[in-house]
N, C-alpha and C positions, 0 to 999 in steps of 0.2 A: 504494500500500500504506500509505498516510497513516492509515488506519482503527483501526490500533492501537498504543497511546502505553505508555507507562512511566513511572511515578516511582519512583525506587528511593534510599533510604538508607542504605546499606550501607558495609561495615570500610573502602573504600578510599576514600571520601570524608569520610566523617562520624565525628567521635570516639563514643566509648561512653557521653557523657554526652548527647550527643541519642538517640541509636539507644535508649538504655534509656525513653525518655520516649515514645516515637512506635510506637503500636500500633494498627494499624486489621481491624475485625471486621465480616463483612458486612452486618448491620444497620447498622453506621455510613453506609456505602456509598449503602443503600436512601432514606435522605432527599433524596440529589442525585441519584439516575437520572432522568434520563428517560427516556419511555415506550419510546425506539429504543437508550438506550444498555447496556451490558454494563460489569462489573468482577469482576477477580480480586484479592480482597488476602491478599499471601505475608508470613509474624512468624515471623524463625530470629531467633537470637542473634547472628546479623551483619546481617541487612538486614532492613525494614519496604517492603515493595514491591505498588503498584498496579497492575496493567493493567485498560487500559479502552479503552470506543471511544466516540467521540462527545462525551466531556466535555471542559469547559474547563479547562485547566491551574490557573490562578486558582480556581476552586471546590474542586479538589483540595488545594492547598496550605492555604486559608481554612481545613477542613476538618481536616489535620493539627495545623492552628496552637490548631483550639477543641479538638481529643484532646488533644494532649501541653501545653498551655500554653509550646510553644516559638514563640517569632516567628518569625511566614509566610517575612522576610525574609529569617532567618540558616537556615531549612530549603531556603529555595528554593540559597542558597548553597551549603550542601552535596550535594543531591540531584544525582540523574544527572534527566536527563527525558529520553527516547529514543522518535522515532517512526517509523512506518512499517518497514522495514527493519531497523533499527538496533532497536529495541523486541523486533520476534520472535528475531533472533539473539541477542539480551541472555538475550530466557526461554529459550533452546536451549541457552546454555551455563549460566545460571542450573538446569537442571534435569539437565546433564550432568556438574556441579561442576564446571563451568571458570570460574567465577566467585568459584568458594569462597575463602575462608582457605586451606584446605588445599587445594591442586590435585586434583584428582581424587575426592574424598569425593564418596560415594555417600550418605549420609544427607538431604541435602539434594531429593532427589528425591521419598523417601516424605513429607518435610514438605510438598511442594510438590502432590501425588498429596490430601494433607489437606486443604490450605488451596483444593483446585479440589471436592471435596467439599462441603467445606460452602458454598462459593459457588451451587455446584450445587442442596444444599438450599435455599439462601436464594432462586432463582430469581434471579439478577442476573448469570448468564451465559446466552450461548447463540450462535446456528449460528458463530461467528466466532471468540468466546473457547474454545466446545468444541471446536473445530476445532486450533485453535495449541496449546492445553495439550495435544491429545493429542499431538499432531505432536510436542510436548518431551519425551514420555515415548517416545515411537518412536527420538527422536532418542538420547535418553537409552539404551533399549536397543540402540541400531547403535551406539554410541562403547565399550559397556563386552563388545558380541561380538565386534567391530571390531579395537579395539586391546586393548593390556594397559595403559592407563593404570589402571584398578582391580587390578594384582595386587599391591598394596603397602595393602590398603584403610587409612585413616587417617582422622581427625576432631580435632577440636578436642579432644572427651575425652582421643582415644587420646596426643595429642600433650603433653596436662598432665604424662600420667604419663611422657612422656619427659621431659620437664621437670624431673619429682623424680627421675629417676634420675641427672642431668645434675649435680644438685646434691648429692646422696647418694651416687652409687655405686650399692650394691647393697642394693637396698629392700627385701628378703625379710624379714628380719625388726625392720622399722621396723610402727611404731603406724600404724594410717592409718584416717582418718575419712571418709566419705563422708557428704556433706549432700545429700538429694535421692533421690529413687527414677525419675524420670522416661528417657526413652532416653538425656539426655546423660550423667548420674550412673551409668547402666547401662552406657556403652562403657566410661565408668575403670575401675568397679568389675572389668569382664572382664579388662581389660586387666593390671590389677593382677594379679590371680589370677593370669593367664597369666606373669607376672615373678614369680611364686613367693611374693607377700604371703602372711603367713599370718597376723596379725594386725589383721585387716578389722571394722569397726562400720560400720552403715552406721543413717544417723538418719532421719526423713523428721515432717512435720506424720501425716499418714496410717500410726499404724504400719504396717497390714498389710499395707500397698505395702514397706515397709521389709523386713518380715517376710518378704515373696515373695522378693525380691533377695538376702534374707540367704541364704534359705534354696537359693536357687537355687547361689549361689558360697559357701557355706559359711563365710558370716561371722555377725555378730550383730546385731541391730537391735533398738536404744534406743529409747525417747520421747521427743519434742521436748524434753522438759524437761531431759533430759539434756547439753543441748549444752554449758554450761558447765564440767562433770567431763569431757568428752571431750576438747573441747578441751587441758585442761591434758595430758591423760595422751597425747595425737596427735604424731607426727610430723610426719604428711604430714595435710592435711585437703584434700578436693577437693569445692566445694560447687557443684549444681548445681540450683537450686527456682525456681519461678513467682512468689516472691514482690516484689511493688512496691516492696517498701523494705530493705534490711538487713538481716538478724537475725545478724551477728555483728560486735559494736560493738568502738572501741578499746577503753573499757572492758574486755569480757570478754577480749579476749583479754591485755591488761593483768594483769589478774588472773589468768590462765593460765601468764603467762611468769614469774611471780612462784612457784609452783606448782611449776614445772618447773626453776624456780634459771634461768632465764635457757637454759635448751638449744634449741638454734635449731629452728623451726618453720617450716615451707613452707606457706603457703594459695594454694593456684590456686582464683581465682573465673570461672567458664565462664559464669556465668549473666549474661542479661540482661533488665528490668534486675539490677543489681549486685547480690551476696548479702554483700557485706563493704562495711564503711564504707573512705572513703579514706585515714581517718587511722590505720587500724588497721599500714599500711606504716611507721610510723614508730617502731614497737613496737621493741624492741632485739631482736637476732637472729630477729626476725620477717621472712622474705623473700613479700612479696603480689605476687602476678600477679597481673590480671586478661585478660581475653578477647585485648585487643590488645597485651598485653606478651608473650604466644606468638606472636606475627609474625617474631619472629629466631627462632624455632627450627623451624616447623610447614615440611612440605615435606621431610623428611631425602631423599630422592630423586628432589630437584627435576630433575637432571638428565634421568634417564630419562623422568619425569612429563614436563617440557618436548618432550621428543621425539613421545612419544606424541600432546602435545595438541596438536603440528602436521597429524599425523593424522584427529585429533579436529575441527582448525575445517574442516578439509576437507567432511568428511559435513557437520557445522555448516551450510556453504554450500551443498550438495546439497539438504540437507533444507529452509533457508529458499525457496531456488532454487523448487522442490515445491510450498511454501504460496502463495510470491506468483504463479506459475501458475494454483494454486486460487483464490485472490485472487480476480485478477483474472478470472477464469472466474463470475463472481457477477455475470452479469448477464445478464437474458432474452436478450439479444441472440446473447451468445457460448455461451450454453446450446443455445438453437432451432439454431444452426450445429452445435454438437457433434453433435445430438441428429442433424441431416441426414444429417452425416459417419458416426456410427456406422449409421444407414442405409445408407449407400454401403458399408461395410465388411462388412456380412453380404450385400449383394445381391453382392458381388463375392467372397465365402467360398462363396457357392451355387452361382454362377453354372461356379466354380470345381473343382467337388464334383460336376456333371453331365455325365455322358455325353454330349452331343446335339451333332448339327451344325449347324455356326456360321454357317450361315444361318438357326437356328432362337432363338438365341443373344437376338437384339434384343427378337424377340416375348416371348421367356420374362422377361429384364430388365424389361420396358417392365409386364409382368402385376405382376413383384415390387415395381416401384417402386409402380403404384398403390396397390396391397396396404400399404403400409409406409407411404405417406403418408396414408391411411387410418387407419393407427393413430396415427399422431403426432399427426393432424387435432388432437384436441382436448388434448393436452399442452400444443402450440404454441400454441393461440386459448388456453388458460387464462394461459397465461405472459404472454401479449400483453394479458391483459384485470388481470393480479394479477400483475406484476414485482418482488414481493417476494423480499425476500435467502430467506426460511422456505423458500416455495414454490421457490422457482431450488433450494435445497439439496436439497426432495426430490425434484424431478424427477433431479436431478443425482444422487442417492443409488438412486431408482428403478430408471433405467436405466444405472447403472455409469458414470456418465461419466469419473470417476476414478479413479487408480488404486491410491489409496489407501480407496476409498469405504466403505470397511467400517470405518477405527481409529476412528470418532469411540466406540464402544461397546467398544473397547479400554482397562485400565488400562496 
């Protein structure tokens, strides 16, 4: 099961000042394929992660090192690199959120359901990588039918805003800013709501992304230009945007706390990379989270999660158990046997199914066996003449040999 590897840089190995620099998109990918290999690349705000088959480790890292101008050496350092075995259970729990910051977050799955789309589009997966991603999302819905690790649902958003409430109290009628309109700016923003804010702005580059969200939770949405009047007039700001650099400097917020007579301010930055400068934490009664400084709080239900997710690597290894069966079943050899076997299985469902005496039994066997190899005649001599992984898949999808044969066309 050597066939598919992983490079992953993700919360538990690597700080947020590499993870924000390292982004790969599937044309980056298409310069190194070769003509037999496959990749999927996954970009959440905790990990930057490859799968692929047939590439060299080395060309992948060179590869990150010319995206993010981080050296190969200090990436290779922090990265996971996982194969065979190890690789697919990693994406089963990567797409079941057993990998997450937050245990159990289910967001993590539609990013992953995204990032095999557009691989999909880009043509740079196929029978191998279609196969495991779907298996992750099958996996993904047996752990959340399964057990109750999802009845506490949570994310990185959801968890900032316990964050301000950890430091506040009661947030109802605190000022709060939201920077961003995208899904992560959209869990706080709910989440807010849902604790009773009722003094909500939400800013965004895009007003009428702003304007949607306002409108949806019944806050208000500004113009970009506004962020420096908000700022001062904010309690709580929770900032979550696509942008590569900063947009709220010590400066501004300098000048905000000056505004404000010094009354203390919360900024949780969820975003990666970073939406706040570093040195903006050193602001006076200015308290900055960024992404990994929510690791002492996220999990409030660690307990039960942890229960559940013993549950969870259970099917985990069910379902890996499953793929590398399929694996290994990818090859003309162990196809042309199936393919026998599933012969012997309806000649012995017929044989089974007929009235006649069993003297008459061999003759009837001996009529269906020719019959039946007959039709295999030319499956078998095609497979034996074009042993291709393509070809093994559709025979193997033709005649059910699986029994899963159907998810590859499942989200």
């Amino acid at each position: 099961m050597e066939r598919i590897c992983c490079i992953s840089i993700n919360h538990k190995n690597a700080p947020v000042d590499i993870r924000e620099r390292i982004r790969v998109e599937p044309a980056d990918l298409q310069a190194i394929l070769t003509h037999d290999a496959e990749a999927c690349p996954l970009n959440t705000c905790n990990r930057t992660e490859v799968y692929f088959t047939t590439l060299e480790k080395a060309s992948l890292l060179k590869l990150l090192e010319g995206l993010s101008g981080v050296d190969g050496a200090r990436i290779e350092k922090v990265c996971e690199y996982l194969s065979g075995s190890d690789a697919v259970r990693h994406l089963f729990m990567v797409a079941s959120g057993l990998d997450s910051l937050v245990l159990g977050e289910s967001q993590i799955l539609g990013q992953l359901k995204g990032a095999y789309r557009q691989a999909l589009a880009a043509n740079i997966t196929d029978t191998i990588l279609n196969k495991a991603l779907h298996r992750s999302f099958r996996t993904a819905k047996r752990i959340r039918t399964e057990t109750s690790i999802g009845a506490f649902p949570v994310s990185v958003a959801s968890e900032a805003v316990e964050l301000a409430e950890h430091i506040f109290g009661d947030i109802s009628d605190s000022s709060v800013l939201i920077v961003g309109a995208g899904d992560m700016a959209g869990i706080a923003a709910k989440r807010l709501k849902d604790r009773g804010v009722k003094h909500m702005h939400i800013i965004n580059r895009t007003l009428s992304a702003a304007c949607d969200l306002a409108a949806e939770l019944g806050g208000y949405a500004l113009p970009f230009e506004r962020m420096s009047d908000e700022l001062a007039a904010s309690d709580i700001v929770i900032t979550s945007t696509g942008s590569m650099h900063p947009i709220i400097t010590r400066d501004m917020v300098a000048s905000a706390m000056k505004v404000r007579k010094n009354r203390p301010i919360i900024i949780i930055d969820i975003a990666v990379p970073r939406d706040v400068e570093e040195a903006v934490g050193k602001c006076y009664n200015c308290y900055l989270y960024d992404i990994d400084g929510l690791k002492a709080i996220v999990d409030k239900h660690f307990v039960h999660r942890e229960t559940e997710a013993k549950r969870a690597l259970e099917i985990i290894d069910e379902e890996v158990d499953k793929f590398e069966k399929w694996l290994d079943s990818l090859s003309a050899r162990s196809t042309i046997k199936d393919l026998f076997n599933l012969m012997d299985s309806h000649i012995a469902d017929q044989l089974d199914s007929l009235s006649i005496p069993e003297g008459e039994k061999t003759v009837v066997e001996n009529t269906l066996r020719a019959s039946y190899k007959r039709l295999l005649h030319r499956p078998v001599s095609f497979l034996k003449e074009h042993p291709e992984i393509k070809y093994i898949e559709n025979v193997r999808r033709i005649f059910q040999l699986d029994e899963d044969f159907s998810d590859r066309h499942k989200g």
